[in-house]
PDB file of N, CA, C and O in Angstrom:
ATOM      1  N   UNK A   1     -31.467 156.479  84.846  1.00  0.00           N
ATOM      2  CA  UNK A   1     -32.383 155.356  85.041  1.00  0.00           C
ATOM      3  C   UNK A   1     -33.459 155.779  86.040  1.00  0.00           C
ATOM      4  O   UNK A   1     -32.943 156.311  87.023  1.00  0.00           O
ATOM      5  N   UNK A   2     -34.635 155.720  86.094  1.00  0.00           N
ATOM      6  CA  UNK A   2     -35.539 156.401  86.363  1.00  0.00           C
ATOM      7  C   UNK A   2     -35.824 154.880  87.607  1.00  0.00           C
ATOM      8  O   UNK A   2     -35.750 153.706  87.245  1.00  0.00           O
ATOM      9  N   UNK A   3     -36.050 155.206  88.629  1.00  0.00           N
ATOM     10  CA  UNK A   3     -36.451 154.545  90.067  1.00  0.00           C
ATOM     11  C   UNK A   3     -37.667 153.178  89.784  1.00  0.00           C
ATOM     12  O   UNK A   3     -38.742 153.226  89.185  1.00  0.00           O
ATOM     13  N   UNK A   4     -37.068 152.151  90.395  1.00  0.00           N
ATOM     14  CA  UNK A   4     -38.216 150.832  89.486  1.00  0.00           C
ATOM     15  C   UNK A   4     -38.230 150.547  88.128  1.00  0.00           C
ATOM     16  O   UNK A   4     -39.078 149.780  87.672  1.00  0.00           O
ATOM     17  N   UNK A   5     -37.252 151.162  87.311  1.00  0.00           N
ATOM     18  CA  UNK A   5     -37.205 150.521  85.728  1.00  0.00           C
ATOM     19  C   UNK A   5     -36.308 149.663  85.869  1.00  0.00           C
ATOM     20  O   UNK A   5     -35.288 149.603  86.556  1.00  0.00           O
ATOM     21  N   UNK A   6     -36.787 149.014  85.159  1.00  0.00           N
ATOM     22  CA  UNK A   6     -35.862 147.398  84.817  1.00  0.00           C
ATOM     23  C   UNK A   6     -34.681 147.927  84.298  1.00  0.00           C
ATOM     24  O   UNK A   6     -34.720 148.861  83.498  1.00  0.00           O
ATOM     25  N   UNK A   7     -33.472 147.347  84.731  1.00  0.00           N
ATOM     26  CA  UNK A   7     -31.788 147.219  84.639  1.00  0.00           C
ATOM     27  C   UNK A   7     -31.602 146.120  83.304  1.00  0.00           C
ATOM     28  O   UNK A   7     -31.360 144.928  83.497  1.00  0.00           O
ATOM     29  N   UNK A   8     -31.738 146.651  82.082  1.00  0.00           N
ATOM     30  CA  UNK A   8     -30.801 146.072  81.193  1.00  0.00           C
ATOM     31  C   UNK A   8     -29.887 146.038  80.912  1.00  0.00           C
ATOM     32  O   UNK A   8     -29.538 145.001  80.348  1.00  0.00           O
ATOM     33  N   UNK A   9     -28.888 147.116  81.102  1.00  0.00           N
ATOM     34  CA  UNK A   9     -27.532 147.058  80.173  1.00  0.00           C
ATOM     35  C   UNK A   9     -26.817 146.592  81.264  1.00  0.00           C
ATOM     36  O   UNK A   9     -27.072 146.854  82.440  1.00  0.00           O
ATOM     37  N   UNK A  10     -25.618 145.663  80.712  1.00  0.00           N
ATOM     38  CA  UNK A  10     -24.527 145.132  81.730  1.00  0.00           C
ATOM     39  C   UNK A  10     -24.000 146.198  82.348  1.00  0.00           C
ATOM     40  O   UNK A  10     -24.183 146.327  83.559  1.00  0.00           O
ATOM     41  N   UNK A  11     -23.384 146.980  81.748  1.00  0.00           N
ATOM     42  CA  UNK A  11     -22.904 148.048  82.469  1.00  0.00           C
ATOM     43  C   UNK A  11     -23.633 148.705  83.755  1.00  0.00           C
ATOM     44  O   UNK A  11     -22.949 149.073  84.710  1.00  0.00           O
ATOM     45  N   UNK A  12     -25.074 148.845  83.753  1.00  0.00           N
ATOM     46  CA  UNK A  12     -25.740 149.313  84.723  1.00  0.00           C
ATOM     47  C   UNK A  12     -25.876 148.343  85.690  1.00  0.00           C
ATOM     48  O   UNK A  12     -26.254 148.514  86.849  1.00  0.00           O
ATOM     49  N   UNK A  13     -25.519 147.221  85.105  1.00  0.00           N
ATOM     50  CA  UNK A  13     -26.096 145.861  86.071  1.00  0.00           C
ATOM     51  C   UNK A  13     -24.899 145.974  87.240  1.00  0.00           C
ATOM     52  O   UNK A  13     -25.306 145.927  88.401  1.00  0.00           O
ATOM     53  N   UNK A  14     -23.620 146.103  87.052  1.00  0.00           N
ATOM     54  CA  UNK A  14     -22.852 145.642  87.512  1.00  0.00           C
ATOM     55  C   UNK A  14     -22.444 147.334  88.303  1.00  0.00           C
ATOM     56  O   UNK A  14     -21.859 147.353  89.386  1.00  0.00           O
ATOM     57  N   UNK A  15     -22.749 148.336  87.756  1.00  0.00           N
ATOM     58  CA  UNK A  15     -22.701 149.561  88.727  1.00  0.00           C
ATOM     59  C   UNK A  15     -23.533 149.807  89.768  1.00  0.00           C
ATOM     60  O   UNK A  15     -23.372 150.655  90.646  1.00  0.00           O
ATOM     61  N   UNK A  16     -24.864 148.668  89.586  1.00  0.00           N
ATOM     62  CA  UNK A  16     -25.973 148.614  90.988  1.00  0.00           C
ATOM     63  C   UNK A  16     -25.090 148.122  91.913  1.00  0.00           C
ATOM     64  O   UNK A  16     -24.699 148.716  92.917  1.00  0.00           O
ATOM     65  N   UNK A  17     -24.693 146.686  91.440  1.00  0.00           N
ATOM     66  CA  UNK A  17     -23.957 145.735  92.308  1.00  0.00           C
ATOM     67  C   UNK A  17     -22.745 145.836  93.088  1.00  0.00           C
ATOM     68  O   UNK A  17     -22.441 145.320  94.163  1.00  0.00           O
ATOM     69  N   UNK A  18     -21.842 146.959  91.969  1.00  0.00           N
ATOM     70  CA  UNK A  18     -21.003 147.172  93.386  1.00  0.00           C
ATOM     71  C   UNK A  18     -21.402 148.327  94.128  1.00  0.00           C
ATOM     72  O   UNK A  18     -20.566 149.089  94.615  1.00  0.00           O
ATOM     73  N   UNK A  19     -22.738 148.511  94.252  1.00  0.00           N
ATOM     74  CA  UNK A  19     -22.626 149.279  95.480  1.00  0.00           C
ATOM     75  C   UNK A  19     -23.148 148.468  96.651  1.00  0.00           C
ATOM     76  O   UNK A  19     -23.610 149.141  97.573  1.00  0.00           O
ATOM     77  N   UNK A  20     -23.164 147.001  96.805  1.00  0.00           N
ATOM     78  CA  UNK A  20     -23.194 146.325  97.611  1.00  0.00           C
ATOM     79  C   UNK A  20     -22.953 144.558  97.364  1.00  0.00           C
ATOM     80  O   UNK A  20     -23.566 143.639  97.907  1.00  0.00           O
ATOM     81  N   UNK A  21     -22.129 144.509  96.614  1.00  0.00           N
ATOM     82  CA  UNK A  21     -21.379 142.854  96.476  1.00  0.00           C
ATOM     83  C   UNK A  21     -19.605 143.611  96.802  1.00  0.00           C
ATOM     84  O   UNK A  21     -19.275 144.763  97.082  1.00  0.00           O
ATOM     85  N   UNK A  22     -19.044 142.743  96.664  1.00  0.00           N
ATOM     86  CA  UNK A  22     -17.614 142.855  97.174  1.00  0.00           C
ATOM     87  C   UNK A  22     -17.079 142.360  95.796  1.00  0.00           C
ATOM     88  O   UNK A  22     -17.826 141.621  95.155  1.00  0.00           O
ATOM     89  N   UNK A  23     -15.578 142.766  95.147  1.00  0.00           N
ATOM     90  CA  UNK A  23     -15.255 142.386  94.626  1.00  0.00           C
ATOM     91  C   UNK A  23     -15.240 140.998  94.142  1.00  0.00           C
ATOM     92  O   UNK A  23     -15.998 140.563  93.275  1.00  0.00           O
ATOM     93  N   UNK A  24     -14.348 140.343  94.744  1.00  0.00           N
ATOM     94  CA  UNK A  24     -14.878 139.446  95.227  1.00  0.00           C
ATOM     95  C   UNK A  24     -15.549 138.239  94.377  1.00  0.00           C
ATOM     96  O   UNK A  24     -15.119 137.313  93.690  1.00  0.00           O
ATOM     97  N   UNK A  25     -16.856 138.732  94.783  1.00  0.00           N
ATOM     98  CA  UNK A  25     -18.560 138.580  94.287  1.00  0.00           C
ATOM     99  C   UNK A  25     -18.911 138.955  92.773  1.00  0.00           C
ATOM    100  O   UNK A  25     -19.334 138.219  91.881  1.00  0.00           O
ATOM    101  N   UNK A  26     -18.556 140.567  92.747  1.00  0.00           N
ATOM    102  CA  UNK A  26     -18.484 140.014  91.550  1.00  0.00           C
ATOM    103  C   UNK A  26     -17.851 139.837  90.149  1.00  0.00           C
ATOM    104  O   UNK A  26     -18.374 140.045  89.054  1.00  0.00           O
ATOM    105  N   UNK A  27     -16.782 139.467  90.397  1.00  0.00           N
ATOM    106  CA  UNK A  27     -15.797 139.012  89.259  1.00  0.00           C
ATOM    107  C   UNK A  27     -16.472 137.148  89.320  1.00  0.00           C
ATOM    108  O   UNK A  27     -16.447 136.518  88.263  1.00  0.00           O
ATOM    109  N   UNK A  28     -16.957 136.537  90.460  1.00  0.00           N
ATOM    110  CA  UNK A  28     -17.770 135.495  90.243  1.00  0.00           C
ATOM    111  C   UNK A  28     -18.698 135.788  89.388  1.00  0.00           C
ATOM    112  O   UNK A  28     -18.681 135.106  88.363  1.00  0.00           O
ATOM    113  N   UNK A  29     -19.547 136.626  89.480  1.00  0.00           N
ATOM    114  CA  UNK A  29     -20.783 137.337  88.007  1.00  0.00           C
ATOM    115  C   UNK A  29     -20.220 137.054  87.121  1.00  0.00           C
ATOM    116  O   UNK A  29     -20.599 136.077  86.475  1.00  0.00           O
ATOM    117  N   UNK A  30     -19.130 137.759  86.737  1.00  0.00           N
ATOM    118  CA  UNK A  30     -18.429 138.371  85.295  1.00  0.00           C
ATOM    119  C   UNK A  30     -18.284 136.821  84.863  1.00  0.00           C
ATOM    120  O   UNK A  30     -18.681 136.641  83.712  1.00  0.00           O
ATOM    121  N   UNK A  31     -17.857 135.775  85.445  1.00  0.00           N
ATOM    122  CA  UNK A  31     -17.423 134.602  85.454  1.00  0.00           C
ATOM    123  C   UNK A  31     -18.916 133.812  85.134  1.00  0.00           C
ATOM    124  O   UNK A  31     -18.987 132.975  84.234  1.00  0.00           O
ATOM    125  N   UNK A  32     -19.973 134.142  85.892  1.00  0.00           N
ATOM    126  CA  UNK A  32     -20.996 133.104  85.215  1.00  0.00           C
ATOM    127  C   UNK A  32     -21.277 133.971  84.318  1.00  0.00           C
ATOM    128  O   UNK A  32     -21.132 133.285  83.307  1.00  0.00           O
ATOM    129  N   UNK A  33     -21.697 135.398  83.820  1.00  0.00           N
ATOM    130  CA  UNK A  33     -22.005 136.389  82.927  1.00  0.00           C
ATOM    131  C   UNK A  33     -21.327 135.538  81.601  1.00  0.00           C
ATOM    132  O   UNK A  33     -21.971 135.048  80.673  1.00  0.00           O
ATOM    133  N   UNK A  34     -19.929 135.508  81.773  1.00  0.00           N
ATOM    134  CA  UNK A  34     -19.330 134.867  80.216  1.00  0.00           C
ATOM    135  C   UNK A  34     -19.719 133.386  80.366  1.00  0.00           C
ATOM    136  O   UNK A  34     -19.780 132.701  79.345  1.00  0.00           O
ATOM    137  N   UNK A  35     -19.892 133.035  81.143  1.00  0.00           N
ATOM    138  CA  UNK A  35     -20.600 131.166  80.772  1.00  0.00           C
ATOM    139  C   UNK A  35     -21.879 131.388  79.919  1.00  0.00           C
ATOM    140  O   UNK A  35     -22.224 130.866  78.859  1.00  0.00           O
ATOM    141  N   UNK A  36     -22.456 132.287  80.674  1.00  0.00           N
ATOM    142  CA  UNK A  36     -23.882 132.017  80.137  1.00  0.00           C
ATOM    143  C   UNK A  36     -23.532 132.523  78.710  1.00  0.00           C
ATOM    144  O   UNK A  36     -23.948 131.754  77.843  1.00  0.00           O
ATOM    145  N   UNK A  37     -23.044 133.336  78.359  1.00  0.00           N
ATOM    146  CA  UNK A  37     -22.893 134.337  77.049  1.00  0.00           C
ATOM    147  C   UNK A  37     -22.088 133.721  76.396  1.00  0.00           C
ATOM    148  O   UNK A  37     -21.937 134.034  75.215  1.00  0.00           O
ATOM    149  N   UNK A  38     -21.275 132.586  77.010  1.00  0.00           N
ATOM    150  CA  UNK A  38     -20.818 131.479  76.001  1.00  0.00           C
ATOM    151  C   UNK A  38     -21.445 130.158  75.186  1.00  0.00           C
ATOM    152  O   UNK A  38     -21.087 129.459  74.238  1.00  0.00           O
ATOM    153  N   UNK A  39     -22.602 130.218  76.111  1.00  0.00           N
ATOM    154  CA  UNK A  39     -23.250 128.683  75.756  1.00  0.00           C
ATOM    155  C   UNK A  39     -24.355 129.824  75.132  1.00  0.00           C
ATOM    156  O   UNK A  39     -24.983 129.595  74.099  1.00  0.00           O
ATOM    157  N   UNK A  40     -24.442 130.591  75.606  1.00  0.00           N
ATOM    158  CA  UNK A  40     -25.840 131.077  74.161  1.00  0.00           C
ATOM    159  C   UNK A  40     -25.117 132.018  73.250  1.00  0.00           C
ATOM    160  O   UNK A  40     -25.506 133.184  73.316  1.00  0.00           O
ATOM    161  N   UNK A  41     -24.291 131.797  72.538  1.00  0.00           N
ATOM    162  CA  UNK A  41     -23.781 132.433  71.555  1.00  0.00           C
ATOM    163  C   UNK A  41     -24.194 131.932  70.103  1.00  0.00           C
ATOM    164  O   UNK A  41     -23.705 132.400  69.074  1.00  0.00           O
ATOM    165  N   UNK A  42     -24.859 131.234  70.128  1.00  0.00           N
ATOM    166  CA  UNK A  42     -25.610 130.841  68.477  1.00  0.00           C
ATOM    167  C   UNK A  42     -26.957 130.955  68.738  1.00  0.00           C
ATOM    168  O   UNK A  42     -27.661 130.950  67.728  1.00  0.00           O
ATOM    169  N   UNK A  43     -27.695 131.086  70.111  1.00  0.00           N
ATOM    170  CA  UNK A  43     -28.945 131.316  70.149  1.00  0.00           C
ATOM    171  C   UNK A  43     -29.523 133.341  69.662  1.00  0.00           C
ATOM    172  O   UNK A  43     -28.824 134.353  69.712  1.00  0.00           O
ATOM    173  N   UNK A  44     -30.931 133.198  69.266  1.00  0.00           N
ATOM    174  CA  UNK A  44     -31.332 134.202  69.075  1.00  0.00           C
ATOM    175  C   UNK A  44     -32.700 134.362  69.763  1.00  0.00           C
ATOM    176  O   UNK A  44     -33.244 133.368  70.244  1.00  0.00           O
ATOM    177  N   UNK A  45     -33.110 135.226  69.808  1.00  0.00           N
ATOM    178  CA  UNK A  45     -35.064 134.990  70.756  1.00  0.00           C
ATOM    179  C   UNK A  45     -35.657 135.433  69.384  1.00  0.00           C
ATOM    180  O   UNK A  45     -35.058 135.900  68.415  1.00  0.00           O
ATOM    181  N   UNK A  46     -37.132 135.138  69.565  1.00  0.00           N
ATOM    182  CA  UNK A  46     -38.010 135.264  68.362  1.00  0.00           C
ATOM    183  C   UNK A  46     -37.858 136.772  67.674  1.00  0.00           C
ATOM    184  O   UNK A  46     -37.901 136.742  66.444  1.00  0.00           O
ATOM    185  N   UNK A  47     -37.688 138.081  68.272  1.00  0.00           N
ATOM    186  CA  UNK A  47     -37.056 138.880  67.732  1.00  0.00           C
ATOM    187  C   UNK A  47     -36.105 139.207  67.266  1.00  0.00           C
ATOM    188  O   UNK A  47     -36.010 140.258  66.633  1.00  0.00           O
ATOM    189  N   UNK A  48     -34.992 138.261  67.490  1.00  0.00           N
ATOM    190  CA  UNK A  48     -33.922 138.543  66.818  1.00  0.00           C
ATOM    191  C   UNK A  48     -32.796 138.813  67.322  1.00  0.00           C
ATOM    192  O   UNK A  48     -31.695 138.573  66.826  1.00  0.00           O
ATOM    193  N   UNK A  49     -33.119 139.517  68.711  1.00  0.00           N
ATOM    194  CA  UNK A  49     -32.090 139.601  69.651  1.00  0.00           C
ATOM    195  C   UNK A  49     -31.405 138.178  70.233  1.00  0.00           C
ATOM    196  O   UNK A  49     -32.013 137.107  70.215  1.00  0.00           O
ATOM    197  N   UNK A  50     -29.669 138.388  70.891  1.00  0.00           N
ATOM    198  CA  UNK A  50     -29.107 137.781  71.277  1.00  0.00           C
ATOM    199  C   UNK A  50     -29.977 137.042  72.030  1.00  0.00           C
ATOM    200  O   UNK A  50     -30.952 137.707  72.381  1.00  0.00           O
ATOM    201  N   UNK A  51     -29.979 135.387  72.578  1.00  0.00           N
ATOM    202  CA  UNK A  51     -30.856 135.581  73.741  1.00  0.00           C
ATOM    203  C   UNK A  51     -30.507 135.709  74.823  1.00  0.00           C
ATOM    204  O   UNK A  51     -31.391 135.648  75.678  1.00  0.00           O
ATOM    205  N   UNK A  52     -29.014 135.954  75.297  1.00  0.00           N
ATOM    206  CA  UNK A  52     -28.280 136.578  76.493  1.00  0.00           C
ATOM    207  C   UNK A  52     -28.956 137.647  77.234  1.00  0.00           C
ATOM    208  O   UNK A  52     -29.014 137.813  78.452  1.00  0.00           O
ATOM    209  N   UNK A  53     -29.634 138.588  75.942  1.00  0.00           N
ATOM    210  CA  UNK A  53     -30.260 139.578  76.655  1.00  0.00           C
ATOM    211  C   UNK A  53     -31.691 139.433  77.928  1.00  0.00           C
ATOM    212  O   UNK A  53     -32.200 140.303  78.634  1.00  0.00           O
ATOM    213  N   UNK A  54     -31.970 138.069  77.807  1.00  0.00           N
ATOM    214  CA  UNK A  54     -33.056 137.525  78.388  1.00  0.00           C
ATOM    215  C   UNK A  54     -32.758 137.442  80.166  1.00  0.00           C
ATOM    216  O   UNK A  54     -33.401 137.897  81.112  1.00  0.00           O
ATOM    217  N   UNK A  55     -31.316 136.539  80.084  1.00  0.00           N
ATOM    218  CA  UNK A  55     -30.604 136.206  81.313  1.00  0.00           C
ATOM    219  C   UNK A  55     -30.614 137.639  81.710  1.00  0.00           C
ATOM    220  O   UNK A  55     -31.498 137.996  82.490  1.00  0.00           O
ATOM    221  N   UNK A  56     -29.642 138.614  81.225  1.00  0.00           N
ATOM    222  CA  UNK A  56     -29.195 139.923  81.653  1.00  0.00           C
ATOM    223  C   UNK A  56     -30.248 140.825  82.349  1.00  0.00           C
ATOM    224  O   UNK A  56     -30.205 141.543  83.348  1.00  0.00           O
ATOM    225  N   UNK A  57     -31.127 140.543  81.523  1.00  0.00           N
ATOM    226  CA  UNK A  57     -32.620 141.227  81.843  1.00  0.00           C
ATOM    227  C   UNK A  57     -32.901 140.780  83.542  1.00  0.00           C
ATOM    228  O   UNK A  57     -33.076 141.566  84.473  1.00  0.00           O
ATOM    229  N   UNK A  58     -32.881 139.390  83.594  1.00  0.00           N
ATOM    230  CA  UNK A  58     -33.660 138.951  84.805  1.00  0.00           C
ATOM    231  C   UNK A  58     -32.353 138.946  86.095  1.00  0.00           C
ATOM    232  O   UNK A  58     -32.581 138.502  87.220  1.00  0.00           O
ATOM    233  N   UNK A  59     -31.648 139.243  85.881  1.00  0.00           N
ATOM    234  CA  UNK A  59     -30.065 140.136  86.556  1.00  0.00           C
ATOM    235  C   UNK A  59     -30.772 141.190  86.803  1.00  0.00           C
ATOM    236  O   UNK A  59     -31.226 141.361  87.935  1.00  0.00           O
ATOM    237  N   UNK A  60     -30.939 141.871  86.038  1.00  0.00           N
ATOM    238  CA  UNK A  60     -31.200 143.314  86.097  1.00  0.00           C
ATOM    239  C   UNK A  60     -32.293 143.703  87.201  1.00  0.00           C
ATOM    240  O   UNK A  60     -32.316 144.487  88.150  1.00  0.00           O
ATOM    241  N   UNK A  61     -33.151 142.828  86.655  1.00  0.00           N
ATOM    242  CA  UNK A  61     -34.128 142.729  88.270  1.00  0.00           C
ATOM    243  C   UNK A  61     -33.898 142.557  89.189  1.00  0.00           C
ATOM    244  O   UNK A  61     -34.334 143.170  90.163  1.00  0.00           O
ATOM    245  N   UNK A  62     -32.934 141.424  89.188  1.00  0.00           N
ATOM    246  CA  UNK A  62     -33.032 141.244  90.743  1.00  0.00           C
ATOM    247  C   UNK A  62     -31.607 141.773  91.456  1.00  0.00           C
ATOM    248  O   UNK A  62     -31.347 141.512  92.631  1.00  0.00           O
ATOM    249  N   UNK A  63     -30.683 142.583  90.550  1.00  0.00           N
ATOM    250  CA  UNK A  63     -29.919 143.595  90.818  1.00  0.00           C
ATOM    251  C   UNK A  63     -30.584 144.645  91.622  1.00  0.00           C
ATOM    252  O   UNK A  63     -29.944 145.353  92.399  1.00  0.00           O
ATOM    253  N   UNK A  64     -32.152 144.776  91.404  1.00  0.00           N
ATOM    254  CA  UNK A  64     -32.551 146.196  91.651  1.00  0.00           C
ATOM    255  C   UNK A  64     -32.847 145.855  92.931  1.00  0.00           C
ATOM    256  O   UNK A  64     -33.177 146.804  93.642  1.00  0.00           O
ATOM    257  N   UNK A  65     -32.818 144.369  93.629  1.00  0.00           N
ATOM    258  CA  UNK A  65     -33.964 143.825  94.908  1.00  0.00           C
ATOM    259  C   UNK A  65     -32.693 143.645  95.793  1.00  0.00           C
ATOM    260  O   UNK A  65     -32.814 143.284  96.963  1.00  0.00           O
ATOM    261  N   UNK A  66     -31.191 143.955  95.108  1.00  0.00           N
ATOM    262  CA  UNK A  66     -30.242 143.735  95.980  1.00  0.00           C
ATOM    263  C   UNK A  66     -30.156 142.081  96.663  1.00  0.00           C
ATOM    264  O   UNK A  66     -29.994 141.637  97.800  1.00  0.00           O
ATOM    265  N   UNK A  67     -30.334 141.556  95.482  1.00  0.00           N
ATOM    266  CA  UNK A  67     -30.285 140.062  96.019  1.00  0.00           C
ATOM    267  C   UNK A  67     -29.323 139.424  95.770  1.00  0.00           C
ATOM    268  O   UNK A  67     -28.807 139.506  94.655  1.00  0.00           O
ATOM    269  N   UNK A  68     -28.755 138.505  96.874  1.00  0.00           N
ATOM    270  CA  UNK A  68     -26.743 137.809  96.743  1.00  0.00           C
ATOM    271  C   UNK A  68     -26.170 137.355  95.791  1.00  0.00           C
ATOM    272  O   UNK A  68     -26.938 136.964  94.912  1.00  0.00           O
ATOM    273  N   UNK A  69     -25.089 137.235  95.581  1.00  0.00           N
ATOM    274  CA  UNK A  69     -24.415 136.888  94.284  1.00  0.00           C
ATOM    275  C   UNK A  69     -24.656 135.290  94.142  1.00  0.00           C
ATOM    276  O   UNK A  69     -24.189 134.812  93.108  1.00  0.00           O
ATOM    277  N   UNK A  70     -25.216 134.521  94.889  1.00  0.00           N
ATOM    278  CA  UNK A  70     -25.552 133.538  94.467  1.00  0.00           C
ATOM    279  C   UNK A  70     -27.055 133.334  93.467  1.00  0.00           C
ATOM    280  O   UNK A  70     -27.418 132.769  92.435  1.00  0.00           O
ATOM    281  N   UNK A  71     -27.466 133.997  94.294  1.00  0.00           N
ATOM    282  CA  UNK A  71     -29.315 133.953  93.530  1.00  0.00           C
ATOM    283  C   UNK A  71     -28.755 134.811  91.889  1.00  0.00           C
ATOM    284  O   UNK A  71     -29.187 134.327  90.843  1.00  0.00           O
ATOM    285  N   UNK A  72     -27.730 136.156  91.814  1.00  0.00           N
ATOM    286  CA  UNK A  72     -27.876 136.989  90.613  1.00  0.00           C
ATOM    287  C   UNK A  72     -26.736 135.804  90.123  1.00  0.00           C
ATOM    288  O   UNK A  72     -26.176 136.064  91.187  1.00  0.00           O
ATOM    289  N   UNK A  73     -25.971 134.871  89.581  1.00  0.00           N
ATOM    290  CA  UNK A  73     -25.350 134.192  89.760  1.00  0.00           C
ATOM    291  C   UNK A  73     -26.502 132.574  88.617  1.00  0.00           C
ATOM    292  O   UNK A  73     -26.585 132.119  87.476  1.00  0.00           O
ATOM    293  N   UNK A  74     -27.003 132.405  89.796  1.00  0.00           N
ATOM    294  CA  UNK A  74     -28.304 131.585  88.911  1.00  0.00           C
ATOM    295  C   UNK A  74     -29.073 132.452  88.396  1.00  0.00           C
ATOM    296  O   UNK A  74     -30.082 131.779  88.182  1.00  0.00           O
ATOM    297  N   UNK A  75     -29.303 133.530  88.035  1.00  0.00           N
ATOM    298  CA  UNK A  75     -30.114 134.428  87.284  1.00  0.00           C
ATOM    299  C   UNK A  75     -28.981 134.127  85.824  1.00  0.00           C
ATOM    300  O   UNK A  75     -29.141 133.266  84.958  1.00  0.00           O
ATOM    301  N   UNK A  76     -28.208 134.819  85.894  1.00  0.00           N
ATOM    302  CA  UNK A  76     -27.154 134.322  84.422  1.00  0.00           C
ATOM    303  C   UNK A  76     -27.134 133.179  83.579  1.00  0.00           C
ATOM    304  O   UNK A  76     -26.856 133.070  82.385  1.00  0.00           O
ATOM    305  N   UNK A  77     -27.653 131.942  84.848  1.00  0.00           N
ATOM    306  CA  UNK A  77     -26.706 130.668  84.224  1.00  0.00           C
ATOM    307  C   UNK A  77     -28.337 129.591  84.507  1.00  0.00           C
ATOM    308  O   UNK A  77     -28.331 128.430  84.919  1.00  0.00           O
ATOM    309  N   UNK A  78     -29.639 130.449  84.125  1.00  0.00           N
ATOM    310  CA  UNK A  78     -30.751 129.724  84.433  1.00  0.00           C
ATOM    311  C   UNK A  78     -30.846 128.953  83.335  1.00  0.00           C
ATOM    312  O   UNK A  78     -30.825 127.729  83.463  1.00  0.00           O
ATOM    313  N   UNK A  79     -30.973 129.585  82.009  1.00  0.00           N
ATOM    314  CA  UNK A  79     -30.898 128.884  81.114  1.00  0.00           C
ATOM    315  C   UNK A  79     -30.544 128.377  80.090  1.00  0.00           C
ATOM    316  O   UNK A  79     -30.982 128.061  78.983  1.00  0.00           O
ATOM    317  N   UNK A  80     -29.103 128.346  81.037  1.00  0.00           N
ATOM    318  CA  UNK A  80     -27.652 127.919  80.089  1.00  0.00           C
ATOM    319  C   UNK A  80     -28.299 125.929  80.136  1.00  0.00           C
ATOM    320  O   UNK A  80     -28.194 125.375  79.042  1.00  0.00           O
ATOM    321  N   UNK A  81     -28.779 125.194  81.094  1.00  0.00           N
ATOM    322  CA  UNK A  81     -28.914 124.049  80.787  1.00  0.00           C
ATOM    323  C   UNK A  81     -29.836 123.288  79.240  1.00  0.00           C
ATOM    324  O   UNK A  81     -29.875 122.068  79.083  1.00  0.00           O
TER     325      UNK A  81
END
């Protein structure tokens, strides 16, 4: 992953994070991660993709700004309402 590129894949998301959330913290993620990926499981975005990938995306960012598991937390579950 090349320095300042946006964090898409879960997997990368959550290898930023533990290098500074606590367990803890984030198995709370993993926990809003499947809410959100539960309530958008029949949605799609105009391309076609899941639209989970949208939430994950804006994780991914602010994974990179090292910001608390509350703020990455409402990043998951922004637009589950």
């Amino acid at each position: 992953m090349n320095k300042g590129a946006y964090i898409v894949e879960l997997d990368d998301i959550y290898n930023k994070i533990e290098e500074y959330l606590s367990g803890e913290q984030i198995l709370f993620l993993r926990h809003a991660y499947e809410f959100a990926k539960e309530a958008h499981k029949d949605q799609v975005r105009k391309s076609g993709e899941p639209y989970i990938v949208h939430p994950v995306g804006v994780v991914g960012i602010l994974a990179q700004l090292q910001m608390d598991v509350h703020c990455l937390a409402a990043a998951f579950l922004h637009d589950v309402v």
